[in-house]
N, CA, C and O atoms as a DFTB+ gen file, in Angstrom:
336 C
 N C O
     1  1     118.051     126.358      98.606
     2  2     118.428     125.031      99.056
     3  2     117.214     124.372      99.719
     4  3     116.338     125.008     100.304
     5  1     117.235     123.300      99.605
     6  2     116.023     122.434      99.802
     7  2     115.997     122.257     101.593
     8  3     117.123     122.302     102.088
     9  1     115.139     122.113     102.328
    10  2     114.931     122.207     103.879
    11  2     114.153     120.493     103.885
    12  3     113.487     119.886     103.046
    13  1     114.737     120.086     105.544
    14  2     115.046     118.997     105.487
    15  2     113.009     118.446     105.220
    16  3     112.611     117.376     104.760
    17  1     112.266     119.481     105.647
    18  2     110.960     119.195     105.778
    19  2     110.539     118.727     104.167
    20  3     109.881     117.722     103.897
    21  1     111.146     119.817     103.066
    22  2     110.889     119.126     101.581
    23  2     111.082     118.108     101.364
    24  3     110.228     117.238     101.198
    25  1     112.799     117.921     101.295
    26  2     113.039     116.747     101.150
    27  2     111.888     115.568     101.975
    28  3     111.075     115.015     101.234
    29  1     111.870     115.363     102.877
    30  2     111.196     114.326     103.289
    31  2     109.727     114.297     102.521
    32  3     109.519     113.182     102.042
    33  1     108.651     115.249     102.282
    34  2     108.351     115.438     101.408
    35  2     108.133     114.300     100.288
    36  3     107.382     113.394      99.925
    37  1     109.595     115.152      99.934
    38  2     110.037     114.454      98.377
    39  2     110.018     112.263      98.498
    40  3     109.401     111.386      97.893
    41  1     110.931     112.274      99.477
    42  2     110.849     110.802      99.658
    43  2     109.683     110.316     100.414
    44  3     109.708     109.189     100.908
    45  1     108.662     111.092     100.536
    46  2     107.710     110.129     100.826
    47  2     106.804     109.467      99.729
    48  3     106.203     108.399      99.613
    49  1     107.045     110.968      98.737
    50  2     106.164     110.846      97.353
    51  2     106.608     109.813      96.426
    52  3     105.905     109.383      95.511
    53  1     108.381     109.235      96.815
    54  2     108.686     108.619      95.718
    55  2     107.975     107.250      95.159
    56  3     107.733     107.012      93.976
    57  1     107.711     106.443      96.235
    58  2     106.892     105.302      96.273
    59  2     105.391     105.250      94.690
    60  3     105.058     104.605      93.695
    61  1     105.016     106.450      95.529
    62  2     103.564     106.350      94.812
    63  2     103.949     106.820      93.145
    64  3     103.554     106.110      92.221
    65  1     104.530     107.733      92.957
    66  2     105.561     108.082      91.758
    67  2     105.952     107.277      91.047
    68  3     105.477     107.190      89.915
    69  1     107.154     106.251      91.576
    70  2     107.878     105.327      91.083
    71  2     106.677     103.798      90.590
    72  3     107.031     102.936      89.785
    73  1     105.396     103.802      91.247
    74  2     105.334     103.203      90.727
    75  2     104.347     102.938      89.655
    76  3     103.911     101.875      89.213
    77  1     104.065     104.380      89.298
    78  2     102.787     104.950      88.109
    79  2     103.809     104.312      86.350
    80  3     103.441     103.850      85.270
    81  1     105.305     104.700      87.053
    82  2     106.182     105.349      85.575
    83  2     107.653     104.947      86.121
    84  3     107.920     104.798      87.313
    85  1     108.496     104.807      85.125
    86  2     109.788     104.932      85.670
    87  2     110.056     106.448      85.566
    88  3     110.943     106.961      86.248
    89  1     109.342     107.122      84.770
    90  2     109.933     108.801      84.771
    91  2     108.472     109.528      84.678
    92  3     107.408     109.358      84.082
    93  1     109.001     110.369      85.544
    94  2     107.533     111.398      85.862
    95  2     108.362     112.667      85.357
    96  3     109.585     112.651      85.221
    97  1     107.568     113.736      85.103
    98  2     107.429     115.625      84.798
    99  2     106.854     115.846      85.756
   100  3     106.121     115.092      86.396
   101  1     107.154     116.992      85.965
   102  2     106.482     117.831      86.900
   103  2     106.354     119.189      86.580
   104  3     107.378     119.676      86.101
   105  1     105.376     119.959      86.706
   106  2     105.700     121.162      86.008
   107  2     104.041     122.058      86.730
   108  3     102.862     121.765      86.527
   109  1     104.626     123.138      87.551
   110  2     103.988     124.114      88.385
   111  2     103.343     125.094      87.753
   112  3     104.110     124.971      86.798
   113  1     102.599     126.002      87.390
   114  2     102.371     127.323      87.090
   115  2     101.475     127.874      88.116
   116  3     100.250     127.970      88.202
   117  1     102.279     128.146      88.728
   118  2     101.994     129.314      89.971
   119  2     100.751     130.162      89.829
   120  3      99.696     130.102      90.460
   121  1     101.108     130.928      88.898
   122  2     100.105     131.603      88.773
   123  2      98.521     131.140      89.268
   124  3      97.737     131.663      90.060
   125  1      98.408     129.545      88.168
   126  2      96.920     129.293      88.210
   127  2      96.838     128.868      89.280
   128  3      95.834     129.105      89.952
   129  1      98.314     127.782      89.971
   130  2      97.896     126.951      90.911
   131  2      97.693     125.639      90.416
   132  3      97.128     124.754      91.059
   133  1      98.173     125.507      89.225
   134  2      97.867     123.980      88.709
   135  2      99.166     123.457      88.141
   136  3      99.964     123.991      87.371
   137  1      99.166     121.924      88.893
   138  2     100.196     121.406      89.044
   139  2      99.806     120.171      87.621
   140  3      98.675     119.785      87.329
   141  1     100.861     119.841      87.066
   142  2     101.109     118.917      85.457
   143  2     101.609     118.123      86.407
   144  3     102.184     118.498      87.429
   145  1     101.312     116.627      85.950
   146  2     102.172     115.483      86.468
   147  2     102.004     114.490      84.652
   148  3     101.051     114.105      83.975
   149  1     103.486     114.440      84.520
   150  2     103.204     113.322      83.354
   151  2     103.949     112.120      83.168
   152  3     105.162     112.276      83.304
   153  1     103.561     110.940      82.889
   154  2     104.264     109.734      82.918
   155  2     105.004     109.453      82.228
   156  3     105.857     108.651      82.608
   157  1     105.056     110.051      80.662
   158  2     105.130     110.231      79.432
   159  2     105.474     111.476      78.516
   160  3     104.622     112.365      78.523
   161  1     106.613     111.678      77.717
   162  2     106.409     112.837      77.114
   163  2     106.367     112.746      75.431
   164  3     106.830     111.698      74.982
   165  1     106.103     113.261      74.914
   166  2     104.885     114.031      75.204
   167  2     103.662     113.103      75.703
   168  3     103.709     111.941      75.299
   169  1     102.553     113.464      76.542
   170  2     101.881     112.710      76.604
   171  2     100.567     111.972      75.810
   172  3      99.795     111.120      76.248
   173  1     100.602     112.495      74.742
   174  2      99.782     112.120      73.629
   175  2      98.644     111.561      74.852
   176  3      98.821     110.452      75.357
   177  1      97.672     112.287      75.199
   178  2      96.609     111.657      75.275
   179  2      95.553     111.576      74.689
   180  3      95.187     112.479      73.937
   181  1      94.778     110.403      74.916
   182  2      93.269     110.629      73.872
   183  2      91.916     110.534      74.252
   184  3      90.933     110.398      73.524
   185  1      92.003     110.648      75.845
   186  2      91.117     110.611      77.081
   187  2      90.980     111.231      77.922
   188  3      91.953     110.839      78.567
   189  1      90.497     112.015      78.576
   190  2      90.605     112.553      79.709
   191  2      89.648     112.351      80.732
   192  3      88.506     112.210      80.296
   193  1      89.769     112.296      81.961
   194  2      88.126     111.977      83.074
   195  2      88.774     113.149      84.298
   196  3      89.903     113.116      84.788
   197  1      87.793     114.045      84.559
   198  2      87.726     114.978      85.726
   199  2      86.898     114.883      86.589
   200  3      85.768     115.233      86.249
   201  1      87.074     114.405      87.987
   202  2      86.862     114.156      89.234
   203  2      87.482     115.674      90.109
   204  3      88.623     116.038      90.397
   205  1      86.353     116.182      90.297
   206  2      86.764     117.312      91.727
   207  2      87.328     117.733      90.678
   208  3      86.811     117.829      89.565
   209  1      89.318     118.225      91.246
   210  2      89.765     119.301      90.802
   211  2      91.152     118.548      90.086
   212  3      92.222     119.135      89.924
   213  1      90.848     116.936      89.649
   214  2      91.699     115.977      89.312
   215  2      91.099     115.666      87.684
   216  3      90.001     115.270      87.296
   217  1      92.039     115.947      87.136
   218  2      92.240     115.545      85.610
   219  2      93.108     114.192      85.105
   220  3      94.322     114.248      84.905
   221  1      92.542     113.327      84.979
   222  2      93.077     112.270      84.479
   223  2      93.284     112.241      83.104
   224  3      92.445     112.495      82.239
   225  1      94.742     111.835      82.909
   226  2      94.593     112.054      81.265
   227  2      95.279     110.519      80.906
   228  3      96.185     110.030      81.580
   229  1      94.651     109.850      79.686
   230  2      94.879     108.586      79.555
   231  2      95.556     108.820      77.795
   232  3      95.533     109.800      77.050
   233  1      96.189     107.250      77.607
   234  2      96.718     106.824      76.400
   235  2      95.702     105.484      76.318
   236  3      95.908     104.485      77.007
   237  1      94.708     105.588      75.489
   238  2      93.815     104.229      75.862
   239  2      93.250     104.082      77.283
   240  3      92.532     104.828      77.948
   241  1      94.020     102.414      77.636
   242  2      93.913     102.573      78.980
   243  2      94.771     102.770      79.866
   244  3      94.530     102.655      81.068
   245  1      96.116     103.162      79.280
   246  2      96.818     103.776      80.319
   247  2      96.829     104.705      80.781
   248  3      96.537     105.624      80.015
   249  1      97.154     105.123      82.287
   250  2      97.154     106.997      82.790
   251  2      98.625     106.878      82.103
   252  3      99.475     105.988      82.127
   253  1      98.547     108.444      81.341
   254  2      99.655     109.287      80.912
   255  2      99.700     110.433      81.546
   256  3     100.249     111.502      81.281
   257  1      99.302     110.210      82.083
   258  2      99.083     111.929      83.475
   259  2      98.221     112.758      84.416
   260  3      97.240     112.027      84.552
   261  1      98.052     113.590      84.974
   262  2      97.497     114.288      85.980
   263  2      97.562     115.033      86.014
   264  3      98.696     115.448      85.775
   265  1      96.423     116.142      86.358
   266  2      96.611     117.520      86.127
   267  2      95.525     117.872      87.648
   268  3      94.338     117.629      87.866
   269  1      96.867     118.702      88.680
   270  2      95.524     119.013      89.898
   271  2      95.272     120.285      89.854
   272  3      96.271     121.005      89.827
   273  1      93.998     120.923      89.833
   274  2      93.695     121.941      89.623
   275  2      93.620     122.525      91.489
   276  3      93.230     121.852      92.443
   277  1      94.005     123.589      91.501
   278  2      94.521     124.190      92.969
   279  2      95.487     123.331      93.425
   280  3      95.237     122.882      94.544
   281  1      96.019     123.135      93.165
   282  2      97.030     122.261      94.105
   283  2      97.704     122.794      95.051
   284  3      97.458     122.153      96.073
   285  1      98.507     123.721      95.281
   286  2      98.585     124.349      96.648
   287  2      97.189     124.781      97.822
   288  3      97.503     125.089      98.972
   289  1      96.067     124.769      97.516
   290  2      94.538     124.876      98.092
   291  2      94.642     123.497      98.299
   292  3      94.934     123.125      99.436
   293  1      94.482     122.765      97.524
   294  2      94.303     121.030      97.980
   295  2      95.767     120.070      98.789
   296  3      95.747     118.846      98.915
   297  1      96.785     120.849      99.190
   298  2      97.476     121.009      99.894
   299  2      97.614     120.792     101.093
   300  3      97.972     119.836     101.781
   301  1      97.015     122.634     101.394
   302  2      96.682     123.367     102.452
   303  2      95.674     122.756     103.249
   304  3      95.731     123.115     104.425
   305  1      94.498     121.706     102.902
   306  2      93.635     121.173     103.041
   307  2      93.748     119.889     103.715
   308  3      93.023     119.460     104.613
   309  1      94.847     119.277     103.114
   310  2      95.789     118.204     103.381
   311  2      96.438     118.053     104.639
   312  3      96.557     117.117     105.429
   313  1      96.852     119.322     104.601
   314  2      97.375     119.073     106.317
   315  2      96.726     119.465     106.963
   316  3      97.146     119.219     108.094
   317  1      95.385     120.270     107.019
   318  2      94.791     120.616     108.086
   319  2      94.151     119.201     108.417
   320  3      93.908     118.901     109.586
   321  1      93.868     118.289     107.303
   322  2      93.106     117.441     107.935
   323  2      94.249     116.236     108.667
   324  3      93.837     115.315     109.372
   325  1      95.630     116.438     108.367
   326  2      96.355     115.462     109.037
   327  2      96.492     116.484     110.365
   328  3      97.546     116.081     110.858
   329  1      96.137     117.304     111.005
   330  2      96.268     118.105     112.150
   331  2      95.187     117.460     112.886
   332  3      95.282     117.806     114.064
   333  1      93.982     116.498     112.667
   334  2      92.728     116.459     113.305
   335  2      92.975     114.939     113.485
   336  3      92.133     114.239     114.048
């Protein structure tokens, strides 16, 4: 069951979400640590640009998705710096 700290979380993210796409994916693999975000399915892209550990993936010139590489590390990082 979800804890009230996710959820909030969740509705803080919706904003920035809602207004990339009306429907986002989401999709985790633990293992690597790399988090899929897609606007689009499939996302047929035919572009991609990588910044840091951020994968932009485009349809032309639209973003059709995101791919963060560590994302629980870039996280963890996240709040230490909202701690300062």
């Amino acid at each position: 069951m979800a804890t009230t700290v996710e959820m909030r979380n969740v509705y803080s993210a919706l904003p920035s979400l809602l207004s990339v796409s009306s429907h986002v994916w989401i999709d985790l693999d633990e293992a690597a640590d790399v988090l899929y975000i897609s606007f689009r399915k499939p996302q047929q892209a035919n572009d991609s640009v990588m910044e840091d550990n951020l994968v932009y993936h485009y349809d032309g010139e639209r973003l059709v998705g995101v791919t963060i590489i560590g994302a629980r590390a870039m996280l963890a990082q996240a709040g230490d710096l909202r701690k300062n």
